[in-house]
C-alpha positions as CSV (number, residue, x, y, z in Angstrom):
1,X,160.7,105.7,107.5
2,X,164.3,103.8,107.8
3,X,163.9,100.2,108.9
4,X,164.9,99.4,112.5
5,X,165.6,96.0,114.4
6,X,163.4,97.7,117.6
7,X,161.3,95.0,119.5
8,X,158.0,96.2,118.4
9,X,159.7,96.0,114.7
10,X,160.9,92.0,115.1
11,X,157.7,91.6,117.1
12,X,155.5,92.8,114.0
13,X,157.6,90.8,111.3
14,X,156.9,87.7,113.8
15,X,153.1,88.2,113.9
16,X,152.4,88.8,110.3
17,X,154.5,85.7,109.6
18,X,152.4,83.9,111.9
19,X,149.1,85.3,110.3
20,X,150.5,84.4,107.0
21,X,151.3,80.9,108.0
22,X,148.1,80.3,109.1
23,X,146.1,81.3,105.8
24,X,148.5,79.9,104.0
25,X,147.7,76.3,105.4
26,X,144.2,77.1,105.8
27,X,143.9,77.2,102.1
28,X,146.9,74.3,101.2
29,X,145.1,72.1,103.8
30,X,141.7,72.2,101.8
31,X,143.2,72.2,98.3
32,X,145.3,68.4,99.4
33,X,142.2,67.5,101.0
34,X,139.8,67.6,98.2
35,X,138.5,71.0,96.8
36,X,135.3,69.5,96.0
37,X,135.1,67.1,98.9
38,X,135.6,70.6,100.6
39,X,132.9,72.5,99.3
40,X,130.4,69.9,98.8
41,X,130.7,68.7,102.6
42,X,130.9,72.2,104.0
43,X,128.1,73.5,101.9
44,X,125.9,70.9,103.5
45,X,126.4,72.4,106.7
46,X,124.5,75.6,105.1
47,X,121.3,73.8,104.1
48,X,118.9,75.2,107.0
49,X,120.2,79.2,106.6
50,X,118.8,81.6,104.2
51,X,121.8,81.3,101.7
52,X,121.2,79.8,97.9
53,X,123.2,76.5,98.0
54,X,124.6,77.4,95.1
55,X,126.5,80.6,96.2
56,X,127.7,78.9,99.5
57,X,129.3,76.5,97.5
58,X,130.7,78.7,94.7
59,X,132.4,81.3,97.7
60,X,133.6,77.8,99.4
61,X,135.0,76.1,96.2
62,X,137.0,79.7,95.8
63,X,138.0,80.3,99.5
64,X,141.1,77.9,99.6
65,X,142.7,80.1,96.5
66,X,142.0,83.2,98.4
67,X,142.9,81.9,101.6
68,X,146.5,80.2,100.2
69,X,147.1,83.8,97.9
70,X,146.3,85.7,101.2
71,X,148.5,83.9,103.3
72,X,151.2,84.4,100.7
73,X,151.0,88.1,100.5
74,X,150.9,88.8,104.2
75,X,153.5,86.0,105.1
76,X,156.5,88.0,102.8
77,X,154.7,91.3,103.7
78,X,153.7,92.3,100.1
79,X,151.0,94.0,99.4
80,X,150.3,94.1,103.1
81,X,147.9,96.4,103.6
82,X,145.3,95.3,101.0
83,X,146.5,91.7,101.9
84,X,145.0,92.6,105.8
85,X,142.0,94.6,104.3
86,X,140.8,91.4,102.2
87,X,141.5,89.3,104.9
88,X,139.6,91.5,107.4
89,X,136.5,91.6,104.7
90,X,137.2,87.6,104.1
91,X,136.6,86.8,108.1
92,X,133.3,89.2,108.1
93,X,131.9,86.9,105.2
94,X,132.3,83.7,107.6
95,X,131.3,85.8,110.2
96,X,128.2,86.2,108.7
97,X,127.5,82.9,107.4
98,X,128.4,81.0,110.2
99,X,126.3,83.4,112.4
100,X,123.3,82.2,110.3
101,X,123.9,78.5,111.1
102,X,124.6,80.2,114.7
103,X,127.7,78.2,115.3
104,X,128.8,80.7,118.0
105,X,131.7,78.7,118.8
106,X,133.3,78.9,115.4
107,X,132.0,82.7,115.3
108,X,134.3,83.5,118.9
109,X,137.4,82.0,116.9
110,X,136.7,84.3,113.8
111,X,136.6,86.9,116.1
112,X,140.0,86.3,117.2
113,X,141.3,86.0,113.7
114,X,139.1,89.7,113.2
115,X,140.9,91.2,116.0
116,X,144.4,89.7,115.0
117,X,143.9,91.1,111.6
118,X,142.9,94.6,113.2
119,X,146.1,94.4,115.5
120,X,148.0,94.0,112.2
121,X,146.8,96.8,110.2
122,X,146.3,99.1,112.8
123,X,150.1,98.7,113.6
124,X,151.3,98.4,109.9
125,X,153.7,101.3,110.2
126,X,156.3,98.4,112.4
127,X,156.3,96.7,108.9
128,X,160.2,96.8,108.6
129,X,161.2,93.3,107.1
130,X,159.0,93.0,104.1
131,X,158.8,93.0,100.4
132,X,156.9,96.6,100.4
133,X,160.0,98.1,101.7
134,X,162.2,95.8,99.3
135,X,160.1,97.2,96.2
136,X,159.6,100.7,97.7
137,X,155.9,100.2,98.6
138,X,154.6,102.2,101.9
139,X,152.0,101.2,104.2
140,X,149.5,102.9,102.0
141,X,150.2,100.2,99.1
């Protein structure tokens, strides 16, 4: 599919950036403020759910290296389906543990993040300006 400058094109490129952005500095934020600081105070927050203290603090001492890698790959648009597919699986894991603490608050702004990652990969083919296309990668990549 040849690249064009159409609005829905520009508007995709701006939305993925934006997405990208924002798990970029997700995970930078947590890695300046203290990794362990980070996962030992979060993982505190978990002590009355039915998760092993030990695995909520592992998944939260990784999540800032996923979250900053994540934010990469969608940001310059490579590897941008997987990127959204990871993301998409990353949000259902807080999903889930923060619907067993049942902080419904924070789940209703996962949600959004679900349903802006679903906007994303359900209009991937509007892709145009990103390293995919550069390296001759499809939407399927």
């Amino acid at each position: 599919m040849a690249c064009s400058c159409s609005n829905r094109t520009v508007a995709f490129v701006a939305f993925r950036i934006v997405i990208g952005t924002n798990f970029f500095f997700h995970g930078l934020a947590r890695m300046l403020g203290g990794l362990e600081g980070f996962a030992s105070g979060t993982t505190k927050a978990f002590a009355g759910t039915a998760l092993p203290p030990g695995l909520v603090h592992a998944f939260l001492a990784v999540l800032p290296f996923v979250e900053l890698i994540l934010g990469v790959l969608i940001f310059f648009g490579l590897f941008t389906r997987w990127a959204l597919v990871i993301a998409q699986l990353l949000i259902a894991a807080l999903i889930f543990g923060t619907s067993l603490r049942s902080d419904w608050v924070t789940v209703s702004i996962q949600m959004i993040y679900a349903i802006a990652l679903y906007l994303a990969l359900a209009n991937l083919d509007d892709n145009c300006c990103a390293l995919d296309r550069l390296f001759g990668k499809n939407k399927a990549v």
